[in-house]
C-alpha positions as CSV (number, residue, x, y, z in Angstrom):
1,X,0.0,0.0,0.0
2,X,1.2,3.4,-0.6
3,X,-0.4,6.4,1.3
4,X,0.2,9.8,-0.5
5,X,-1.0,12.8,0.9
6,X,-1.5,15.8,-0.8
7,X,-0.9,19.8,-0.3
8,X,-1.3,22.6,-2.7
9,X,-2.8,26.5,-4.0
10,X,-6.4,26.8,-3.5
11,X,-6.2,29.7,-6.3
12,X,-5.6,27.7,-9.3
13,X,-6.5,29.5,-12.2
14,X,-9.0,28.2,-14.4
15,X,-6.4,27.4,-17.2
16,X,-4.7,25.3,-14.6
17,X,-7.1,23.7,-13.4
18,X,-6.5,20.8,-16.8
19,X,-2.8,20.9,-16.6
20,X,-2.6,19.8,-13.0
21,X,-5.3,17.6,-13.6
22,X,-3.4,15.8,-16.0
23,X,0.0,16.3,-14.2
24,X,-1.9,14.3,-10.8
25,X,-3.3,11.3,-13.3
26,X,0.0,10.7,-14.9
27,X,1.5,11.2,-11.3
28,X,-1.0,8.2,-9.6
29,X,-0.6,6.1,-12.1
30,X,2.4,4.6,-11.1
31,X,1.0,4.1,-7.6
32,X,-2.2,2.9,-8.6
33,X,-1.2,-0.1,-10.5
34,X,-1.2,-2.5,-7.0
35,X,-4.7,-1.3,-6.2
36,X,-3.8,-0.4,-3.2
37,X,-3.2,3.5,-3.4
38,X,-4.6,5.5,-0.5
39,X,-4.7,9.5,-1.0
40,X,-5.0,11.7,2.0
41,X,-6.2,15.3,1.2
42,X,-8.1,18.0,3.1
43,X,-10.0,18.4,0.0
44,X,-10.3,22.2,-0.2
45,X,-10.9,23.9,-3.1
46,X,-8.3,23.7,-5.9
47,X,-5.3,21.6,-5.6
48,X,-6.9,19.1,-2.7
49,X,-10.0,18.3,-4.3
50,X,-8.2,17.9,-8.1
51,X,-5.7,15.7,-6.3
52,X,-8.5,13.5,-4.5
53,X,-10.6,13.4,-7.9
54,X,-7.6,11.8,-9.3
55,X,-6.7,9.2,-6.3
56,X,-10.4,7.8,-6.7
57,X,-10.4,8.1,-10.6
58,X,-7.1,5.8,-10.3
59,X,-8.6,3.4,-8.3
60,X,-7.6,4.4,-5.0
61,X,-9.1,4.8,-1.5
62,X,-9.5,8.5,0.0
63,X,-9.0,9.7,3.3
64,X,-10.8,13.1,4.2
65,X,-8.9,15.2,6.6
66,X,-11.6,18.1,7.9
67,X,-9.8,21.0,9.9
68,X,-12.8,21.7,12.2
69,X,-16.1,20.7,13.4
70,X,-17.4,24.0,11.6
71,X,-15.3,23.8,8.6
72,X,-18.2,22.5,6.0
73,X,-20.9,25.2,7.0
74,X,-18.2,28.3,7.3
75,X,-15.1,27.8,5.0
76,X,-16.6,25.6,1.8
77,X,-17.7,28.2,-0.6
78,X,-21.3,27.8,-2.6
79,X,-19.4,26.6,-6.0
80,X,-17.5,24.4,-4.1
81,X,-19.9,22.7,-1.8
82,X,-20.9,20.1,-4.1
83,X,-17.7,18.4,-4.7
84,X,-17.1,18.5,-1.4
85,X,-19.5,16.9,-0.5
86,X,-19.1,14.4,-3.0
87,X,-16.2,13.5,-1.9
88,X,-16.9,12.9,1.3
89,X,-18.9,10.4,0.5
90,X,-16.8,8.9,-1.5
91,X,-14.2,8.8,1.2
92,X,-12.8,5.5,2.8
93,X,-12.1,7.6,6.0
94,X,-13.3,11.1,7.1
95,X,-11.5,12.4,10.0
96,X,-12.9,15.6,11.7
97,X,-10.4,17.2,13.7
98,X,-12.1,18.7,17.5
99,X,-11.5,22.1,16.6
100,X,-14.0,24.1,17.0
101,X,-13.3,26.5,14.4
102,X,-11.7,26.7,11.1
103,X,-8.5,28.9,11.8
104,X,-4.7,28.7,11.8
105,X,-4.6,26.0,14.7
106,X,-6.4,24.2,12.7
107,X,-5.1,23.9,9.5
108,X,-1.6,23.6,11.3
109,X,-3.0,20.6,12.6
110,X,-4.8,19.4,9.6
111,X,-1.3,19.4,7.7
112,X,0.0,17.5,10.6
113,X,-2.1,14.9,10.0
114,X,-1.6,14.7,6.8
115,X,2.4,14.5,7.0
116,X,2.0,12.2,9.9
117,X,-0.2,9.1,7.7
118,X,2.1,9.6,3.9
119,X,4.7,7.8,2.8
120,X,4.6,10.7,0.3
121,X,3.2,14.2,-0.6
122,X,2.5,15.8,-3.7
123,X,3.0,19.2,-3.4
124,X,0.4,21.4,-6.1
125,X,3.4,24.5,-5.5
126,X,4.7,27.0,-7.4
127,X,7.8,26.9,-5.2
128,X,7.3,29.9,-3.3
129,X,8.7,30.0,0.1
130,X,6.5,30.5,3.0
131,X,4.4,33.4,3.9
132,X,5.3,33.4,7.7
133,X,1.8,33.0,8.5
134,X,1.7,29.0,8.9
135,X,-0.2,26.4,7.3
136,X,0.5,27.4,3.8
137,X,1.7,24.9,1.1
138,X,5.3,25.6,1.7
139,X,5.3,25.0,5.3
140,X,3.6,21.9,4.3
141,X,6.6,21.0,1.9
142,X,8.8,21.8,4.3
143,X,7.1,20.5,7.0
144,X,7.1,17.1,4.9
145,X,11.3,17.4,3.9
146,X,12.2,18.0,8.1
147,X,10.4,14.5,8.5
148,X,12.2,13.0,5.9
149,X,8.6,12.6,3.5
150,X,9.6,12.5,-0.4
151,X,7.6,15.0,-2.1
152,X,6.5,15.2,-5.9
153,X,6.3,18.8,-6.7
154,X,3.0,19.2,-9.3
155,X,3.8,22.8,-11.3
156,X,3.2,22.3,-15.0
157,X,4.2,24.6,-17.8
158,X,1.6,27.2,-17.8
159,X,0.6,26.6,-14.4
160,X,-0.4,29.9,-12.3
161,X,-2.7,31.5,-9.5
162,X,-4.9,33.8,-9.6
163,X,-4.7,36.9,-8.4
């Protein structure tokens, strides 16, 4: 079995959205052939939810990491709610963590989680280096590297945020 978790923008442009899509398929693929790939994402908008679309379109079993007990009703956006959902259900696992709220805290510990059950991470990154606020994508990465994780950096040609 091979657990790979996941970490990775939120922004994606639209025009992205494809390439990483892609990029995550080809990715799994290698990891999917034993049937017994396990993906482990937090499955917020963008990066998360393309990455767990991908583990269960290879054949693989999805953990749901949720931040907080009120992450669903305040932090998942109208055009987002669907898919979320979605895959929830189609999740394996779903583990809500006892915060009570959505903050920092939270997603510090969400990402903790995650770098605590992979054997790897793909990392959705532009290669930015942290923001100094915590939580982010490259605290993730490096988060991951301290603990001796391999990660697979996902930034195709063309790739970019928005904003």
């Amino acid at each position: 079995m091979t657990t790979i978790a996941v970490t990775g923008h939120m922004d994606l442009t639209e025009d992205t959205v494809p390439l990483v899509r892609t990029a995550l398929d080809d990715l799994l693929k290698q990891y999917a052939n034993d049937g017994d790939l396990v993906g482990v994402s937090c499955i917020a908008k963008g990066a998360d939810s393309l990455f767990a679309e991908a583990v269960l379109a290879a054949g693989g079993r999805l953990t749901v990491v949720i931040p907080s007990q009120d992450y669903r009703q305040n932090k998942v956006k109208p055009d987002h709610a669907p898919l979320f959902d979605h895959l929830v259900e189609a999740a394996a696992e779903v583990l809500v963590l006892p915060h009570e709220t959505a903050n920092r805290q939270a997603y510090e510990a969400a990402n903790a989680v995650l770098i605590e059950r992979a054997e790897r991470l793909v990392a959705v990154w532009n290669g930015e280096p942290p923001t100094g606020k915590g939580g982010g994508t490259a605290d993730t990465v490096l988060d991951a590297q301290t603990a001796g994780i391999p990660v697979d950096v996902v930034w195709p040609d063309g790739a970019a945020r928005r904003g």
